[in-house]
N, C-alpha and C positions, 0 to 999 in steps of 0.2 A: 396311602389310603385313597379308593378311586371315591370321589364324589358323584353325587347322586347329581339327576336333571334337577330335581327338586333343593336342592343345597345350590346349586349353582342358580338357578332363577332366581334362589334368595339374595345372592353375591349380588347379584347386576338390577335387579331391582334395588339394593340398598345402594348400588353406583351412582343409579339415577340419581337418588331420592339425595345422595351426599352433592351432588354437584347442585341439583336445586336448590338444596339449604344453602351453598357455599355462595352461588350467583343472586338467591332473594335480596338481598340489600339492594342490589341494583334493581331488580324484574320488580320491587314493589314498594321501592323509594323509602327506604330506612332514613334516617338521622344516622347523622353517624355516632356514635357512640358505643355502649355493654349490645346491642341489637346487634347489630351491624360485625363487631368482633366474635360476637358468640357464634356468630352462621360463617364466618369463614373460618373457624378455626374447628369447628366443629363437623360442619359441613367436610372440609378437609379433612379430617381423621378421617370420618366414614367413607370418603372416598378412596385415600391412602390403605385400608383397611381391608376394603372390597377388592380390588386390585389385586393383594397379599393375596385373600380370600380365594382369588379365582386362579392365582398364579398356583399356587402352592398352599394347599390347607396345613391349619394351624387352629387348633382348640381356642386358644388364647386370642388370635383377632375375634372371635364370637364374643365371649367375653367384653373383651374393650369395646365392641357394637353392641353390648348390652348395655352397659356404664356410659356408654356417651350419648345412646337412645334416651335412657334413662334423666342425665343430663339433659341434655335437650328440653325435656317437659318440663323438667321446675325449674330450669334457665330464669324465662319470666318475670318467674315471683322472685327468685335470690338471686340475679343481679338489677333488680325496680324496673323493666321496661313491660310490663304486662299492660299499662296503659295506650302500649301503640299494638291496634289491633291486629294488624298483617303480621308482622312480628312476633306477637303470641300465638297464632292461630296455624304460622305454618313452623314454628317451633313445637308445639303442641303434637301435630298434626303429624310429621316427617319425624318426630322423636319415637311416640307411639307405634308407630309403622317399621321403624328401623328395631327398636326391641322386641316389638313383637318377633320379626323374623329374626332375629338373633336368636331368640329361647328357640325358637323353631329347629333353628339350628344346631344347638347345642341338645336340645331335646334329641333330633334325630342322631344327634353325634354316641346319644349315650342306649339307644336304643340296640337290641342284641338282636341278628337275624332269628327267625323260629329255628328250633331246632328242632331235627328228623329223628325221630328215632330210630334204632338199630334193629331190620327184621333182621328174624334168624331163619 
């Protein structure tokens, strides 16, 4: 299946956005701790994910970029770090961003081109 400009801008825009999450700990001085492990291991999938994404399409990495976008936002609250603002704010922020262009993706995946009808 050829991919579109617009599938693939979604790919490396979510590369960025997995490497940012994956390096914040450092870029805006986490504790180490549930913060700290949730953006590299997270961060990482999305990265690992996008990579797949751009190498060789697959339905299922969209998916897993939906569920771990998804993730990402209520990270926060269900492992207690929503008290340290940077950490909720670019989890929040990079979770939202990464699901959204995942449904994107899987939206355009399931979209049929128009069909021509047959003159006679």
């Amino acid at each position: 299946m050829e991919k579109s400009k617009a599938a693939i801008s979604c790919d490396v825009v979510n590369l960025i956005l997995g490497a940012l999450l994956f390096l914040s700990p450092w870029l805006f001085a986490y504790a180490p701790g549930a913060e700290s492990w949730n953006a590299w291991i997270a961060g990482g999938i999305i990265v690992v994910l996008s990579i797949a994404a751009l190498s060789a399409f697959a339905e299922w990495e969209e998916w897993i970029n939906l569920i771990v976008g998804l993730w990402t936002i209520i990270s926060p609250w269900v492992l207690k770090f929503s008290g340290n603002s940077d950490a909720m704010r670019t989890n929040v922020v990079i979770g939202v961003i990464v699901a959204v262009l995942a449904a994107i993706e899987i939206w355009m995946v399931h979209q049929a081109p128009p069909r021509l009808t047959q003159t006679r």
